[in-house]
C-alpha positions as CSV (number, residue, x, y, z in Angstrom):
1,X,-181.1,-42.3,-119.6
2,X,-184.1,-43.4,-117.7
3,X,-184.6,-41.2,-114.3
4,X,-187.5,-41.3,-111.6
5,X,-187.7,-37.4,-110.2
6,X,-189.6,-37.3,-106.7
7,X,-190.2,-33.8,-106.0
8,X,-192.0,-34.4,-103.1
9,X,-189.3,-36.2,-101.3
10,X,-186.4,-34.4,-103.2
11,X,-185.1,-37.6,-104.7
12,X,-184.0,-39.0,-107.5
13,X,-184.0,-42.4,-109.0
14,X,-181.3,-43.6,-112.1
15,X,-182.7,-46.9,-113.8
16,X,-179.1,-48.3,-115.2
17,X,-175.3,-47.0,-115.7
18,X,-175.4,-42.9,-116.8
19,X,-172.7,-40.7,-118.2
20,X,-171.9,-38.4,-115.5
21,X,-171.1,-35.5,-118.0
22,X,-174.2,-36.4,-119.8
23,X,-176.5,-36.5,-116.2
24,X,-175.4,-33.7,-114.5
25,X,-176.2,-31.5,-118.0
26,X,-179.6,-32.9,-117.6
27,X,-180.4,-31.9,-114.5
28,X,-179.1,-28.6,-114.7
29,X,-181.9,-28.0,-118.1
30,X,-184.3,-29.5,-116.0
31,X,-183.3,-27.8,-112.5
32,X,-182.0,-24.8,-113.2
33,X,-179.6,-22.4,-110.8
34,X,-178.6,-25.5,-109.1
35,X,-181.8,-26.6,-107.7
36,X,-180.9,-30.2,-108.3
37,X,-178.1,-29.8,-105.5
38,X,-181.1,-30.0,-103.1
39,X,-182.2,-33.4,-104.6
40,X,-180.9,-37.2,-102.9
41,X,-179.7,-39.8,-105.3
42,X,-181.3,-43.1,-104.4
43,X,-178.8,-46.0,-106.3
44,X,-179.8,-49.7,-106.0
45,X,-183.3,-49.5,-106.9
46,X,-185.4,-50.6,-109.2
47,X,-187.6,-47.8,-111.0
48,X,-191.5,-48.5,-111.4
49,X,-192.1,-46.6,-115.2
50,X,-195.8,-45.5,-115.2
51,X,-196.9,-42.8,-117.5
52,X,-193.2,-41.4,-118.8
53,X,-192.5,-38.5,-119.7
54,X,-190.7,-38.5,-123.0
55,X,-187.3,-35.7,-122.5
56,X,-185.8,-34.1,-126.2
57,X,-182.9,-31.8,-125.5
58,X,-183.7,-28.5,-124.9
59,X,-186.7,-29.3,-124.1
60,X,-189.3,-26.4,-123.2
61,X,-191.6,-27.6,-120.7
62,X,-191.1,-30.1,-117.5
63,X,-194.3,-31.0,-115.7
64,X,-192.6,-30.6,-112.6
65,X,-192.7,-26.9,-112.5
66,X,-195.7,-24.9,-111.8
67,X,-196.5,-21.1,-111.9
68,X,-198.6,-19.4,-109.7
69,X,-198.9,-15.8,-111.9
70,X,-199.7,-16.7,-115.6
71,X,-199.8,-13.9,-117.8
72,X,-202.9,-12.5,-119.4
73,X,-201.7,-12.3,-123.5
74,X,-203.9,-9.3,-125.5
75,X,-205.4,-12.7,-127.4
76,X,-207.5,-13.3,-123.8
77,X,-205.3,-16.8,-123.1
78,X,-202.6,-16.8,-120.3
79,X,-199.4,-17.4,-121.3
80,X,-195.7,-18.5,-119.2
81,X,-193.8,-16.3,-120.8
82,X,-190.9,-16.5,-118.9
83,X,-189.1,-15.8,-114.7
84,X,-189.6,-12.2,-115.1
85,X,-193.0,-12.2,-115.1
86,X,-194.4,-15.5,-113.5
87,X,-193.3,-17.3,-110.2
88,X,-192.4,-20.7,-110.8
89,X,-192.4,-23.5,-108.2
90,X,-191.8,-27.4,-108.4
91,X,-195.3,-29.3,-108.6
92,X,-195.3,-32.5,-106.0
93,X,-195.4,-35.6,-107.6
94,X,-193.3,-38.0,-109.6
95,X,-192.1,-38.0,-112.7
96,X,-190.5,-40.7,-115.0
97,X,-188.3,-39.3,-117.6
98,X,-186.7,-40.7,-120.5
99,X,-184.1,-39.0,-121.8
């Protein structure tokens, strides 16, 4: 599955036929508590792949989201540990994502 994610815009391009089942699962590991609801889908385009990003399941990081409180780890490095204790937000930007 081959997406474009605009988070500027809140869109999101499909590059060929998806599995629903398989798509909506996707978005809700990327987007999490249903923030892809806010999201357009644009259909009948053609997607322009620069630089993709390369999606495993279960993936750990997305480039899209951004914290604004990294934690300070005893080692001296900061650290996203996790919602309780950092403040993420979407980064603006596009993404191409294979999945």
């Amino acid at each position: 599955m081959k997406l474009s994610i605009d988070t500027t815009n809140k869109t999101i391009q499909v590059e060929g036929q998806v599995n629903l089942l398989e798509f909506t699962e996707a978005l809700e590991r990327m987007f999490p508590k249903g923030l892809w609801k806010t999201f357009k889908l644009e259909t009948n385009t053609v997607v322009v792949w620069s630089n993709p990003v390369q999606i495993y399941p279960y993936y750990p990081y997305y480039p899209w989201w951004t914290t604004t409180t990294p934690v300070l780890t005893t080692s001296g490095t900061y650290t996203l540990t996790g919602e309780e204790q950092t403040s993420w937000t979407l980064a603006s930007g596009v993404y191409n994502v294979e999945i």
